[in-house]
LOPA-381281 format. One line per 4 residues: number of its first residue (from 1); for each residue z, y, x of N, C-alpha, C. Coordinates in steps of 0.1 Angstrom, whole numbers, plus 2048, in hexadecimal, padded with zeros to 3 digits. Example, Ala and Ser with C-alpha at 12.3 -4.5 7.8 and 13.67 -1.06 7.14 Angstrom:
1	84E/7C7/884/84E/7D3/87B/84E/7DF/884; 847/7EA/880/847/7F5/889/84F/800/881
***
This chain:
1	B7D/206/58B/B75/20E/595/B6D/219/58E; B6B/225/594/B65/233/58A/B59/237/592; B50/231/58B/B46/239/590/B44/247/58D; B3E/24E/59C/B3B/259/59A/B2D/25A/595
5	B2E/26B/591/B21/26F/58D/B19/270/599; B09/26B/599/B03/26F/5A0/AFF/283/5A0; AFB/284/5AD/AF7/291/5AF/AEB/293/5AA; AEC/2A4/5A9/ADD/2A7/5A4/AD5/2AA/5B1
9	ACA/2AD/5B4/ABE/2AC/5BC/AC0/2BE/5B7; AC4/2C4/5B2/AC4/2D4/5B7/AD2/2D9/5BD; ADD/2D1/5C0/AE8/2D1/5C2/AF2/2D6/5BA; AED/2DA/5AA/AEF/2DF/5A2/AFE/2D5/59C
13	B09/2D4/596/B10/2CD/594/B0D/2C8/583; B0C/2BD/583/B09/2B8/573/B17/2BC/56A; B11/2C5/55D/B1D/2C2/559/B21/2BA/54A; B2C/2B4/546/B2B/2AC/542/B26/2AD/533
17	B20/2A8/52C/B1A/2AB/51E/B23/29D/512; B2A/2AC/506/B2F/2A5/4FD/B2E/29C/4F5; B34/297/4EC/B30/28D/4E1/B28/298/4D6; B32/29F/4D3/B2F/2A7/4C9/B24/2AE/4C7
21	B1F/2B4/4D6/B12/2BB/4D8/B06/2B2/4DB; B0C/2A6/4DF/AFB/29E/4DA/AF9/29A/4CE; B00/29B/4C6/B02/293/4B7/AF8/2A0/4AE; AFE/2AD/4B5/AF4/2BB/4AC/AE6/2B9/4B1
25	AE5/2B7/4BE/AD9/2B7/4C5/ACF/2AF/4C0; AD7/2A2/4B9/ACA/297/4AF/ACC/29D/4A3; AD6/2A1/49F/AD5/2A4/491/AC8/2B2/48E; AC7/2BD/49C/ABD/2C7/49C/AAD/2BE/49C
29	AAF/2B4/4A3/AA3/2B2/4A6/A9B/2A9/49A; AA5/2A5/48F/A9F/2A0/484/AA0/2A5/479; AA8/2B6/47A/AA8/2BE/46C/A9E/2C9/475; A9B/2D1/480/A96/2D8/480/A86/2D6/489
33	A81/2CC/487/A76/2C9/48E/A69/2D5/494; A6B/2E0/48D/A69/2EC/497/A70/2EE/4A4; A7D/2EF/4A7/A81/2F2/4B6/A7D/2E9/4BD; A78/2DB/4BB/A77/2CF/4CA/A66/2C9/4C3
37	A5D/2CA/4C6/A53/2C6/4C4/A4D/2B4/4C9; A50/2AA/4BD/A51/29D/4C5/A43/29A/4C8; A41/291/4D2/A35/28B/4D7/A32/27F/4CD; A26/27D/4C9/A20/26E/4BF/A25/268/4C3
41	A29/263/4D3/A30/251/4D6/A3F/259/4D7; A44/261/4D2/A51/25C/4D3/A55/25D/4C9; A5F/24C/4BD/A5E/24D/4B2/A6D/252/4AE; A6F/257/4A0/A77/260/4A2/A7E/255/491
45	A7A/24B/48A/A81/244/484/A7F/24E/471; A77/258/473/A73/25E/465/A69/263/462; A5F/254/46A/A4D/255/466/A4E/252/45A; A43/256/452/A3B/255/447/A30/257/447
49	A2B/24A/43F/A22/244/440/A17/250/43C; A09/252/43C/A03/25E/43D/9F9/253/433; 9F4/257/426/9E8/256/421/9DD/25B/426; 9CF/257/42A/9C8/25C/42A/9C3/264/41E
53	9BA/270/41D/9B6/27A/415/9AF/277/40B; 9A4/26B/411/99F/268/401/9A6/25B/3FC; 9B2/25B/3FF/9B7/250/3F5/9C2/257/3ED; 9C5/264/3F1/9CC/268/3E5/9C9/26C/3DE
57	9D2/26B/3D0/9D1/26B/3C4/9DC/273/3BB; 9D4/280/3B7/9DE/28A/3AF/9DE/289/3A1; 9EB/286/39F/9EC/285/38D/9ED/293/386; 9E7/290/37C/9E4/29E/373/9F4/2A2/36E
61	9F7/2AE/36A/A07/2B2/36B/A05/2AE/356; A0B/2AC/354/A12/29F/349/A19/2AF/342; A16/2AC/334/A18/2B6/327/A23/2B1/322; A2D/2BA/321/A3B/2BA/31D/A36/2B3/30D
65	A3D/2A9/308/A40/2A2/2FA/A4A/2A9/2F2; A41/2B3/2E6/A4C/2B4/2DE/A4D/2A8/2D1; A53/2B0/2C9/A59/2AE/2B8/A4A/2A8/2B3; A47/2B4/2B5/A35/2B5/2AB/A2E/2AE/2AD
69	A2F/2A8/2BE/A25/29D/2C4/A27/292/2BE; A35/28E/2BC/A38/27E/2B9/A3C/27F/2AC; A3C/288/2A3/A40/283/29A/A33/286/28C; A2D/27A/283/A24/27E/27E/A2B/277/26E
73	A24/280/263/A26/27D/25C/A26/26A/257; A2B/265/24D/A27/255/24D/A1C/25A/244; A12/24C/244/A07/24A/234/A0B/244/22F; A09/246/220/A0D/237/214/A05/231/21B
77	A0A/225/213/A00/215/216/9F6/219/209; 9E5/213/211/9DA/21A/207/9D8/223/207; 9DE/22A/20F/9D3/238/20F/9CC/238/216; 9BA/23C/20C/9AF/23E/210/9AA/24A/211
81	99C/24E/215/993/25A/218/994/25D/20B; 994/258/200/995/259/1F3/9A3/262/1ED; 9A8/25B/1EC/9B8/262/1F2/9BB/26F/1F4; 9B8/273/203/9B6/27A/20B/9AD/288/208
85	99F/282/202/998/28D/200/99B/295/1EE; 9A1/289/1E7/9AC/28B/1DC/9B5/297/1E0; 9BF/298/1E8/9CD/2A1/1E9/9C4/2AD/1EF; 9BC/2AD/1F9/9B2/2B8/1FC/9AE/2C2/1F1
89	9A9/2BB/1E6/9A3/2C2/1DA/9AD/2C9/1D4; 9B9/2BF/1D3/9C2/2C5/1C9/9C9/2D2/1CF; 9CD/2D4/1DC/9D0/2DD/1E6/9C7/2E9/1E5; 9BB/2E5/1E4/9AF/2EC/1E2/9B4/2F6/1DC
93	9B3/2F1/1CF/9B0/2F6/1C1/9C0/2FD/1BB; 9CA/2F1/1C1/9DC/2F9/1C2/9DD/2F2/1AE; 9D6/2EE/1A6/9D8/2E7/19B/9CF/2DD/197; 9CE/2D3/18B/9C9/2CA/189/9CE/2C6/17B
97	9C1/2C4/16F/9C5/2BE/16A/9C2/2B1/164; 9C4/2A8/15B/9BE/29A/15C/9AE/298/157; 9AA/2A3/150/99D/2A2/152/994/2A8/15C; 99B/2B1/15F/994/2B6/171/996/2AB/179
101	99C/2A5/17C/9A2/29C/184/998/28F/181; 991/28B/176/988/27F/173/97F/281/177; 978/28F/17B/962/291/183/96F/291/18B; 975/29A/192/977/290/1A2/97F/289/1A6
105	982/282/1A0/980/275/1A5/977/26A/1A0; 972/26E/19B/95F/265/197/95C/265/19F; 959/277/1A3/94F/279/1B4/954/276/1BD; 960/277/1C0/963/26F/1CC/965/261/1CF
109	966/25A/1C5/964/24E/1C4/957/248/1C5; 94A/253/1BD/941/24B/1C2/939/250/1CC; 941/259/1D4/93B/25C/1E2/93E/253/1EB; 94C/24B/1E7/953/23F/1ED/94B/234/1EE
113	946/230/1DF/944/224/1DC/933/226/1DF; 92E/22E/1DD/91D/231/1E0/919/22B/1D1; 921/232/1C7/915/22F/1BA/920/236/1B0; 917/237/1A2/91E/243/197/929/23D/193
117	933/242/196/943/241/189/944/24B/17F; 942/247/174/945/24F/167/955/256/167; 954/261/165/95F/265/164/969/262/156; 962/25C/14D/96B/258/141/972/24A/148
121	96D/244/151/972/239/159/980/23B/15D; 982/24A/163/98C/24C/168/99A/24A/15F; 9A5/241/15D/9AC/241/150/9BA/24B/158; 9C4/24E/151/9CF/253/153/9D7/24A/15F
125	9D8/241/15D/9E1/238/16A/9DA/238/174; 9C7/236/176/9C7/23B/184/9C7/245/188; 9C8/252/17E/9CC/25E/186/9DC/260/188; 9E6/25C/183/9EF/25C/186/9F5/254/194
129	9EC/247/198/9EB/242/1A6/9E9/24B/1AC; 9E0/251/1AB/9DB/25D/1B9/9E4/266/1B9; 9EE/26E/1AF/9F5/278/1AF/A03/271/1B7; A04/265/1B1/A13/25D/1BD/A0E/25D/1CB
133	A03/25B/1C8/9FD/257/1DE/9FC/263/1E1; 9FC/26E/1DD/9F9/27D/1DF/A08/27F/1E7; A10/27E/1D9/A1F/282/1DE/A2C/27C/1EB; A23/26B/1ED/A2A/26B/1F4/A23/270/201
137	A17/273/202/A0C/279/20F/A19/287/211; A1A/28B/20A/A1D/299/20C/A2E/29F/20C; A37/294/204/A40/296/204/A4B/297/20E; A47/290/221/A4E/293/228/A4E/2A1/22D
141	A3E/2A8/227/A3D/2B5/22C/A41/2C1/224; A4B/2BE/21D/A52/2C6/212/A47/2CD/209; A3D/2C3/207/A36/2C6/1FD/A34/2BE/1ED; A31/2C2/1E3/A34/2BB/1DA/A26/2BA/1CD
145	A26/2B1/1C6/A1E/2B3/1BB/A26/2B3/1AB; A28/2BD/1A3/A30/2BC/19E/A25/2C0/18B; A2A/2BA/185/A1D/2C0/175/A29/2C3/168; A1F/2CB/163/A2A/2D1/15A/A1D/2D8/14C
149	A20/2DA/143/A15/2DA/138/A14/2EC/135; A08/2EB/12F/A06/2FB/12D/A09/301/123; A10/30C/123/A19/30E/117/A10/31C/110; A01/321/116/9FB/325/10A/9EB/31D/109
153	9EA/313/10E/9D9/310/109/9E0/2FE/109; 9E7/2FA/0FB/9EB/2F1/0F4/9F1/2E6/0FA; 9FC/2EC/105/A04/2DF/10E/9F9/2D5/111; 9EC/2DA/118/9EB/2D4/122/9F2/2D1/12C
157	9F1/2C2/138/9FB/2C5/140/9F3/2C5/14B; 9F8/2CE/158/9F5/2D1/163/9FB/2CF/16C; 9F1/2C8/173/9FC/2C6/184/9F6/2CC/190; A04/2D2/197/A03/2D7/1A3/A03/2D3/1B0
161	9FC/2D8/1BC/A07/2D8/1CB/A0D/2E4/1CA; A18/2E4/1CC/A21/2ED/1D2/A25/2EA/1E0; A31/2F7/1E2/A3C/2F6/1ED/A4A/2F0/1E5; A50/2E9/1EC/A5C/2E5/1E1/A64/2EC/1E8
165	A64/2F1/1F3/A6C/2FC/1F5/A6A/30B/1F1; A6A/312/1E9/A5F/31E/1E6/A67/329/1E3; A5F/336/1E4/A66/344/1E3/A57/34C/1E7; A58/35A/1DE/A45/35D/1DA/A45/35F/1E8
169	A4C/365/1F2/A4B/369/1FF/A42/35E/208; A47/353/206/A45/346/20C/A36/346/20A; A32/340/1FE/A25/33C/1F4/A1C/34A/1F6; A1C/358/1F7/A12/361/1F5/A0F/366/203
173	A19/368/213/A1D/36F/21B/A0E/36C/220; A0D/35E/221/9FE/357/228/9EF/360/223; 9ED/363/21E/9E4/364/215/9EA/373/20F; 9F0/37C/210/9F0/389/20A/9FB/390/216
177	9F7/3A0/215/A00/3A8/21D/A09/3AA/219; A13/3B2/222/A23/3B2/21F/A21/3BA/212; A18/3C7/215/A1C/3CE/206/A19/3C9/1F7; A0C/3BF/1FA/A06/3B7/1EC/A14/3AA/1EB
181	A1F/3A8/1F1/A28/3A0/1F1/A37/3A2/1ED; A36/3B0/1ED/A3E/3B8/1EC/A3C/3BE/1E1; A31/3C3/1DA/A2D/3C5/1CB/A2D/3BC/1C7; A2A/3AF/1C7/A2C/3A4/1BE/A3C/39D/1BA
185	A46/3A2/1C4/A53/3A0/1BF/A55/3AD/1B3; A53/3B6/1B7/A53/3C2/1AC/A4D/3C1/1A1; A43/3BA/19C/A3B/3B1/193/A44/3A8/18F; A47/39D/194/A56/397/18D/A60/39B/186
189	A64/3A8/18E/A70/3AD/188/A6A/3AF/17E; A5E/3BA/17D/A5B/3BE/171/A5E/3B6/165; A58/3A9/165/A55/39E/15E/A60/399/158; A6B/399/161/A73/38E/162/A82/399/15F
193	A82/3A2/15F/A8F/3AC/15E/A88/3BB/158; A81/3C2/156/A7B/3CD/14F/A7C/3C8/142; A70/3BD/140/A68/3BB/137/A6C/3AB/131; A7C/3AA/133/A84/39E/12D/A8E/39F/12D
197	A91/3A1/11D/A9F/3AB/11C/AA1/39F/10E; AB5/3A0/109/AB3/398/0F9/AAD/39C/0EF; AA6/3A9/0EE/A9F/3AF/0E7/A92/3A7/0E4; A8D/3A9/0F2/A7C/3A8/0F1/A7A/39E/102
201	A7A/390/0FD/A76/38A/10B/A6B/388/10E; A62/390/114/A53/391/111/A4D/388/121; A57/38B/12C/A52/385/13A/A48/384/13A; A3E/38E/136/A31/394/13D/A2E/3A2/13D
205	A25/3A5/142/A20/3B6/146/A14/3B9/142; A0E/3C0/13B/A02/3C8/139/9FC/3CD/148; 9F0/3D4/147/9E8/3DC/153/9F2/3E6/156; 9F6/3F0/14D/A00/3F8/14F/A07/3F6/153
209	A13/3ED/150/A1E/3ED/157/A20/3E9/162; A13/3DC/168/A11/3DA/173/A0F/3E5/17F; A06/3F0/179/A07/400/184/A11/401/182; A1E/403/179/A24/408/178/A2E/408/187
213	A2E/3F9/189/A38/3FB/196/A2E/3F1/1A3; A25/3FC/1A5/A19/3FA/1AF/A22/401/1BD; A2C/407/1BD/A37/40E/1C7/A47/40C/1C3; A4F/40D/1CD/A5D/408/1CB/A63/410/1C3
217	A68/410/1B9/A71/41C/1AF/A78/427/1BA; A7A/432/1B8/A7F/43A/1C9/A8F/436/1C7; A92/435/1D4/AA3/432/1DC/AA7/423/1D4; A9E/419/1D0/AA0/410/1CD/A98/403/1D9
221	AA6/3FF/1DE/AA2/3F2/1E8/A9E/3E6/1E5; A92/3EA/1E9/A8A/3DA/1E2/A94/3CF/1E7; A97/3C3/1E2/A99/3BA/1E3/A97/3AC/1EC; A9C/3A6/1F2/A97/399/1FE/A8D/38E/1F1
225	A81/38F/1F9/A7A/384/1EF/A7F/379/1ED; A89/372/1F9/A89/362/1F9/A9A/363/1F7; A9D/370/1F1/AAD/370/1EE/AB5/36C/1FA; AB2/36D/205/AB9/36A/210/ABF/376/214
229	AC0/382/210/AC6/390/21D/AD3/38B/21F; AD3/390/22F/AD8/392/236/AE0/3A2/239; AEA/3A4/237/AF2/3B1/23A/AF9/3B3/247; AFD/3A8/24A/B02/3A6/25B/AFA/3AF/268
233	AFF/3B9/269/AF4/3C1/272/AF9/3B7/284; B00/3B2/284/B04/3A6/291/AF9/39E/293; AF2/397/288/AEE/390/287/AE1/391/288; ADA/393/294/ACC/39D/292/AC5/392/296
237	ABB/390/290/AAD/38A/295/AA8/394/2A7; A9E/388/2AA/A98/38B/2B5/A8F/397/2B0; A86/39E/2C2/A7F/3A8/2BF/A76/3A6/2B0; A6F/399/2B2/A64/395/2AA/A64/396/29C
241	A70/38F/29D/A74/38F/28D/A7D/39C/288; A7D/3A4/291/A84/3B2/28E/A76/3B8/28B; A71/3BA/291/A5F/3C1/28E/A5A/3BE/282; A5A/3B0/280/A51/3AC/270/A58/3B2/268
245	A69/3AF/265/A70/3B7/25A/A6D/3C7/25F; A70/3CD/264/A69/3DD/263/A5D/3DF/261; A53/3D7/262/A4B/3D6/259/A45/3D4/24B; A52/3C8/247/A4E/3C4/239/A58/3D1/235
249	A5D/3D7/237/A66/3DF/232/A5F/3EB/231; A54/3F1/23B/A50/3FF/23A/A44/3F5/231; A3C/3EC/22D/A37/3EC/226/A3E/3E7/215; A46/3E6/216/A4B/3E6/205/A4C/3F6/206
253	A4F/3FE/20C/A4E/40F/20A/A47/414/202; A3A/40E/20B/A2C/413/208/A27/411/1FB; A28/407/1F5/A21/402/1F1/A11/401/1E9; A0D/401/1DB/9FF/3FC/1D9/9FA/407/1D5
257	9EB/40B/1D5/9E8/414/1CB/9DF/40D/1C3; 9DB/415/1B8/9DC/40F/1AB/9CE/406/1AC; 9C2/407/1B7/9B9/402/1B5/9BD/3F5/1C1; 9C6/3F6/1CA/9C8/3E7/1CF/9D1/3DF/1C3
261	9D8/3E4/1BA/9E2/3DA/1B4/9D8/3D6/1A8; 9CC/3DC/1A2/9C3/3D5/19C/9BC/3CC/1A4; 9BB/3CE/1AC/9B0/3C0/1B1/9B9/3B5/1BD; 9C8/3B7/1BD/9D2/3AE/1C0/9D1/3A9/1B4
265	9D6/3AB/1A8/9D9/3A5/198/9D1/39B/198; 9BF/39E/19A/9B2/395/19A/9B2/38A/1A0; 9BA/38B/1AE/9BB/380/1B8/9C2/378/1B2; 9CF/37E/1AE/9DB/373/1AF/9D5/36B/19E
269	9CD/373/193/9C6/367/18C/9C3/35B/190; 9B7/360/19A/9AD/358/19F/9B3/350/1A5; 9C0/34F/1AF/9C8/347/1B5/9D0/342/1AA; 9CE/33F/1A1/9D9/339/19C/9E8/33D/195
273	9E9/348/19A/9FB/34A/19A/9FE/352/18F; 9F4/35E/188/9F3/361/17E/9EA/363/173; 9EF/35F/162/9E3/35D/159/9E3/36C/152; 9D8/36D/14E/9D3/37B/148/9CD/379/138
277	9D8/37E/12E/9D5/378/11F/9C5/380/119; 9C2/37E/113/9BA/381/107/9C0/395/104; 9CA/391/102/9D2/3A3/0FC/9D6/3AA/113; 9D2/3A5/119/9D2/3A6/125/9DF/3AB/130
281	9EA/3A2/127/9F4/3A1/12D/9F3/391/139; 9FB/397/145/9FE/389/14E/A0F/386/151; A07/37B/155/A14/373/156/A16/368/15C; A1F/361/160/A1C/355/16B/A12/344/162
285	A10/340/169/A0B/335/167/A10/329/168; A0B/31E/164/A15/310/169/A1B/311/176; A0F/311/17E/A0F/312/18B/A16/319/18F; A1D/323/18F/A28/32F/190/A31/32B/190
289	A36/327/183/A42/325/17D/A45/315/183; A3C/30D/189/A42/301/18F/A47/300/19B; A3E/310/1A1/A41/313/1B2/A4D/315/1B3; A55/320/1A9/A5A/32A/1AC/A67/328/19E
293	A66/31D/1A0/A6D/316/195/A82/31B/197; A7F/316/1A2/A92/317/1A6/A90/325/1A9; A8D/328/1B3/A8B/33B/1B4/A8C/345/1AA; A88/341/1A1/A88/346/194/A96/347/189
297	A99/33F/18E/AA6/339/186/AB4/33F/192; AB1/33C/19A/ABA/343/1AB/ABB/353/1A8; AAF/35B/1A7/AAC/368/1A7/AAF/36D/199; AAD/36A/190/AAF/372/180/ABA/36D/178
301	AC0/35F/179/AC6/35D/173/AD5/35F/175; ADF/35D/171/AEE/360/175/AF4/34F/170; AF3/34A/17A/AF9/33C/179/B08/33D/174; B0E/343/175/B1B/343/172/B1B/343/165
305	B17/34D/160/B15/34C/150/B0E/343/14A; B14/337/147/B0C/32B/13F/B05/32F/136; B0E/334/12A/B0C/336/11C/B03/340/119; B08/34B/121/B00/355/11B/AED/358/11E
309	AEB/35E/114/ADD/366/117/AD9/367/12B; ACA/360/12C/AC8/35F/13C/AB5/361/13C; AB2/366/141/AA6/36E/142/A9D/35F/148; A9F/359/14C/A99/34C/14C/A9D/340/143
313	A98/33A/139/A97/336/131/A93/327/12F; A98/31E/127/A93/312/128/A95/309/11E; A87/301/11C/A83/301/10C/A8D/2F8/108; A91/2F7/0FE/A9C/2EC/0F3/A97/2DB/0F6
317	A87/2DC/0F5/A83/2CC/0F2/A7D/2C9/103; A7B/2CE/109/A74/2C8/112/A7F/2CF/120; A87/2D6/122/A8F/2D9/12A/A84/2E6/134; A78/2E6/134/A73/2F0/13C/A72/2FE/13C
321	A6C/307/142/A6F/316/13F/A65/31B/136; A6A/324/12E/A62/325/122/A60/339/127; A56/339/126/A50/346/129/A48/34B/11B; A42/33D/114/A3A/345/10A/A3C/338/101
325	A43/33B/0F5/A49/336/0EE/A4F/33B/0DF; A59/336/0DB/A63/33B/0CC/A6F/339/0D0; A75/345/0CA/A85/34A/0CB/A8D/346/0BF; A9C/345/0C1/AA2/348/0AF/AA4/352/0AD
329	AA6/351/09F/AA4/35F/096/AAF/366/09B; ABA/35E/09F/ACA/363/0A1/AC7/36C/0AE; AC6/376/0B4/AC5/37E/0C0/ACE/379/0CA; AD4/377/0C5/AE2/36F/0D4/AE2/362/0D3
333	AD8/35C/0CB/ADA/34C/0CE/AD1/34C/0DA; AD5/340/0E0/ACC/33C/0E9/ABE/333/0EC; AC0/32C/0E2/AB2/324/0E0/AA8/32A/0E4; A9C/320/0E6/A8E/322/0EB/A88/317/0E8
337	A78/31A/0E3/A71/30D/0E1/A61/315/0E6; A5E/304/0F2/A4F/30B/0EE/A47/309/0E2; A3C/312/0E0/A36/30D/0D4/A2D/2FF/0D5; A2F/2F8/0DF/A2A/2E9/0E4/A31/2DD/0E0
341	A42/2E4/0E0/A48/2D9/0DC/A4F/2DB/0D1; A4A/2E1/0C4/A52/2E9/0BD/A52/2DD/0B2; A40/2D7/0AF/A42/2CD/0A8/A44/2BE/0AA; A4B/2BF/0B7/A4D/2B2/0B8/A61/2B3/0B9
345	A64/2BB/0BB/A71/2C7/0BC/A75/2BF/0AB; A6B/2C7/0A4/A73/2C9/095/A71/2B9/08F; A69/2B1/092/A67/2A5/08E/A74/29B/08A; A7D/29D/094/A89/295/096/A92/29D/090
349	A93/2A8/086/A9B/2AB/083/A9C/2B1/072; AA7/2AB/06C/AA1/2AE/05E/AA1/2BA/056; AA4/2C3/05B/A9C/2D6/05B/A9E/2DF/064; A96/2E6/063/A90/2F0/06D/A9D/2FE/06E
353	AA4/2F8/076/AB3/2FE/075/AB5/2FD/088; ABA/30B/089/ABF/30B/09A/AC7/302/09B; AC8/2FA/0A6/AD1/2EF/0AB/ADC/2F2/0AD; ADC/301/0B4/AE9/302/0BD/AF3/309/0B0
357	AEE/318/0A9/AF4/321/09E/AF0/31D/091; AE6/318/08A/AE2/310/07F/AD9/31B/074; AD3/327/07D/ACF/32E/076/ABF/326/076; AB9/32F/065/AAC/32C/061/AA6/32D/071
361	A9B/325/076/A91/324/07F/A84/328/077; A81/337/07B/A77/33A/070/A68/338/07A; A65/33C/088/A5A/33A/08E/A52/345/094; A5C/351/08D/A53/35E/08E/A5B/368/09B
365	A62/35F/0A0/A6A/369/0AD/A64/361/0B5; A5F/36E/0C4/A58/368/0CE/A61/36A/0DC; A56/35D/0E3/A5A/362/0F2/A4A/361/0F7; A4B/371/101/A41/372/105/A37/37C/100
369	A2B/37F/107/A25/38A/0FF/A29/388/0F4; A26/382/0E9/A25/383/0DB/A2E/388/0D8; A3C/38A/0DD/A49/394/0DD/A45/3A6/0D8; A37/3A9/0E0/A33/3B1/0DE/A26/3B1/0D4
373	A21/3AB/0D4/A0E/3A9/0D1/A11/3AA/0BF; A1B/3A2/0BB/A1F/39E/0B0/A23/3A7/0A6; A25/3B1/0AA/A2F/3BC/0A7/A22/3C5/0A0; A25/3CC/097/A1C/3D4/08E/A18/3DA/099
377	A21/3E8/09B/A1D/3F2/0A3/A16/3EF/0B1; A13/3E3/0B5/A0A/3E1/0C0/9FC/3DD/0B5; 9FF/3D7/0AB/9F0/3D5/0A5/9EE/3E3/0A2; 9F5/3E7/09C/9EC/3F6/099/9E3/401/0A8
381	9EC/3FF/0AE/9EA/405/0BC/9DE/401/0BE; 9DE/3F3/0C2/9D4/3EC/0C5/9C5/3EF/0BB; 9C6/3F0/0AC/9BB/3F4/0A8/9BA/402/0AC; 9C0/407/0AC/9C0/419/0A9/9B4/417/0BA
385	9BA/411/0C5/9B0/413/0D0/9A1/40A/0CB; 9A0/403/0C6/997/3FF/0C4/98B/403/0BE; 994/40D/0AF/989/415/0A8/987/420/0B4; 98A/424/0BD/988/430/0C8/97D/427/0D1
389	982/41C/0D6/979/414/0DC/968/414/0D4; 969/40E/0C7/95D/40D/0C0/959/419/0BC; 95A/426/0BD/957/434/0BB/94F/439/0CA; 957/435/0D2/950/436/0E2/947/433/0E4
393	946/426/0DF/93A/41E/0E7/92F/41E/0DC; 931/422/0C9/924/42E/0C2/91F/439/0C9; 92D/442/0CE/928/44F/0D7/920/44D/0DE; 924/444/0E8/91A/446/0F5/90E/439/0F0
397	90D/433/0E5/8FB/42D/0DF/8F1/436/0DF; 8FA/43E/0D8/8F3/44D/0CD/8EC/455/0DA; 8F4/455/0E4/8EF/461/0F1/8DE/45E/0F8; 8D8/468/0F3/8CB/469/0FD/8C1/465/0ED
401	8C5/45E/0E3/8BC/460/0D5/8B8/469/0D0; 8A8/468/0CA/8A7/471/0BE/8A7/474/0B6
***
C-alpha cells in the first residue's frame, strides 16, 4: 500500500528532497556554523566542555634545548675550590713555574684550610697532582697544560695553558687587531725565514729589524695565518665572513707605524709570547714555542725533506726546539744542542765528537742571537756605540756648568 504525501497548507506541491543534499546540508551545518546559527538546547554532538576563566592556566612557551644546554664538561673526581681557583691562576698568568706555583698554593691552601701553609711545604708531587687535575678539567675543552724548560735562564722548567689546537691567528685575534696580527706573522717570518738561514740561525730580531717590516713588503701577499687558504673562488663564505676577510685583508695593507709596533713589541713581552735579551734582541718564549709548536713546524719547515737543513730545529738530547743553543762546526751537519743539555749530552759519550759526521764539537757555533752577539764586528760596533753613548751623556753633564 503507498502512501501518499500529505499536502501543503499553501497548496504549494512538496517537492521531494534528496539523499545527497541532506547529507551537504549536515555536513554545512557542522563545518560552517556561520550560515545556520544553533539555539543552546539544540545539541549538535561537538560540545566542549568550556573552562571557566579563572581556572585556566597558561604555560610559559618552553626554550628550544640545544648542544650547549645539555652538554657540560665532566669534573675529575676531587676537584675542589682549591683546584679550581689553581687553573684560574695558571690561565691567569698563561705560565707557571714550580716555585711560583709553592706561595700559591700555600695561599690558597691556607685560605682553604684558615691557617698558614709554608710554601717550602709544597713538595714537587703535590704540584704535579694539581697540574693532572688541571688537565683533565680542561682537556675535553681542547685545552691543555703542557711544560717544557728554559733554554736561556738555566733549563728552568715551565708550564703552560695553552690551546692544543693553535695558530698565532687563533691565540692573538682576541686580544689584538687585525693589523697588530697581521704584523706579528711578519715578525715570524722575520725570525723564522730572514733571519735563519745555514749561515747564521739567529731566529730573533733586534728593534730595527722589527720596524723593519712594520708594513707588507710591496706586491707581496701576506700569507693565511692558520695556513688554511683557500683559492676556490666557488667556495665563498657567507656575507659575514666575507666582510671580516676584507677586512683582515685591507688591514694587513695598512699596516703599523713605527710608534704602534714599539708599544705592540711591549705587550706581547708582558703577555708572555715574547722575551727581550740583555743585547735587546726578541724572541719567542717557552710559552710560544709550546703554543705554536706544530704551526711552526707546518709553516717553515719542508717535511719532505727529512735530511736536509730545516729552519725549525730540534735538539739531539732532549728532542725539543732549539732556538738558542750550539751548532756543529760542519755547516751542513745537522745537529743541535741546547746549552741545557749539552752536559748531560756529552756525559754518555766518550768524546766530544758529532754523532751524526764525527767532526770536533768545539762549542763556539751558535744558535740564536749569539749567532750574531758573538761575532767581533758586533762587539766592536757595540763598543764604538757605547763610547758615543758615554761621550753624550759627559756632553749633556757638562751643559749649563761653570
Amino acid at each position: 500500500m503507498v502512501r501518499c504525501r500529505e499536502p501543503r497548507r499553501d497548496g504549494k506541491r512538496r517537492s521531494p528532497q534528496r539523499p545527497h543534499v541532506e547529507a551537504e546540508n549536515q555536513v554545512q551545518r557542522v563545518t560552517h556554523p556561520t550560515k545556520r546559527v544553533l539555539s543552546s538546547q539544540e545539541p549538535t554532538g561537538l560540545e566542549v566542555p568550556i573552562t571557566p576563566k579563572s581556572q585556566t592556566t597558561v604555560s610559559p612557551p618552553t626554550k628550544p634545548t640545544t648542544m650547549a644546554d645539555q652538554w657540560e664538561p665532566p669534573v675529575p673526581a676531587g676537584y675542589s675550590d682549591v683546584n679550581r681557583a689553581f687553573l684560574q691562576a695558571l690561565m691567569a698568568r698563561g705560565t707557571l713555574t714550580f716555585r711560583e706555583s709553592q706561595k700559591l698554593l700555600a695561599a690558597l691552601q691556607s685560605a682553604s684550610e684558615g691557617g698558614g701553609v709554608d710554601p717550602a711545604s709544597i713538595t714537587m708531587d703535590d704540584f704535579q697532582n694539581f697540574i693532572r687535575t688541571a688537565r683533565d678539567a680542561v682537556d675535553p675543552l681542547d685545552f691543555d697544560i703542557r711544560n717544557t724548560r728554559d733554554q736561556t735562564r738555566g733549563g728552568e722548567r715551565v708550564w703552560a695553558f695553552i690551546n692544543a689546537h693553535s695558530d698565532p691567528a687563533t691565540q692573538l685575534s682576541t686580544t689584538h687587531s687585525p693589523e697588530e696580527v697581521a704584523y706579528i706573522k711578519r715578525l715570524l717570518d722575520a725570525m723564522f725565514e730572514q733571519h735563519n738561514t745555514p749561515r747564521m740561525e739567529v731566529m730573533a730580531v733586534d728593534e730595527g729589524q722589527a720596524l723593519r717590516v712594520s708594513r707588507p713588503a710591496g706586491g707581496r701577499r701576506e700569507s693565511n695565518m692558520n695556513g688554511n687558504g683557500n683559492n676556490n673562488n666557488d667556495d665563498q663564505e657567507d656575507d659575514e665572513g666575507a666582510a671580516a676577510a676584507a677586512a683582515a685583508a685591507a688591514a694587513t695593507g695598512r699596516g703599523l707605524k713605527h710608534s704602534e709596533v714599539l708599544s705592540l713589541l711591549s705587550s706581547l713581552v708582558a703577555e708572555g709570547w715574547l722575551d727581550k735579551s740583555e743585547h735587546g734582541f726578541y724572541s719567542l718564549t717557552p710559552r710560544s714555542l709550546m703554543e705554536l709548536w706544530s704551526w711552526l713546524v707546518a709553516t717553515y719547515n719542508d717535511l719532505d725533506a727529512d735530511g736536509d737543513w730545516q729552519r725549525i730545529k730540534f735538539c739531539e738530547a732532549c728532542k725539543e726546539i732549539v732556538t738558542y743553543g750550539q751548532r756543529c762546526n760542519e755547516p751542513a751537519c745537522t745537529i743541535r744542542l741546547h746549552d741545557i743539555c749539552e752536559d748531560g749530552f756529552w756525559r754518555t759519550r766518550p768524546e766530544r765528537k758529532c754523532p751524526k759526521c764525527s767532526t770536533a764539537w768545539e762549542g763556539n757555533h751558535y744558535v740564536g742571537e749569539r749567532a750574531v752577539t758573538s761575532r767581533s764586528g758586533f762587539q766592536r760596533g757595540r763598543g764604538r756605540r757605547g763610547r758615543r753613548s758615554r761621550a753624550a751623556e759627559a756632553e749633556g753633564d757638562g751643559v749649563g756648568e761653570e
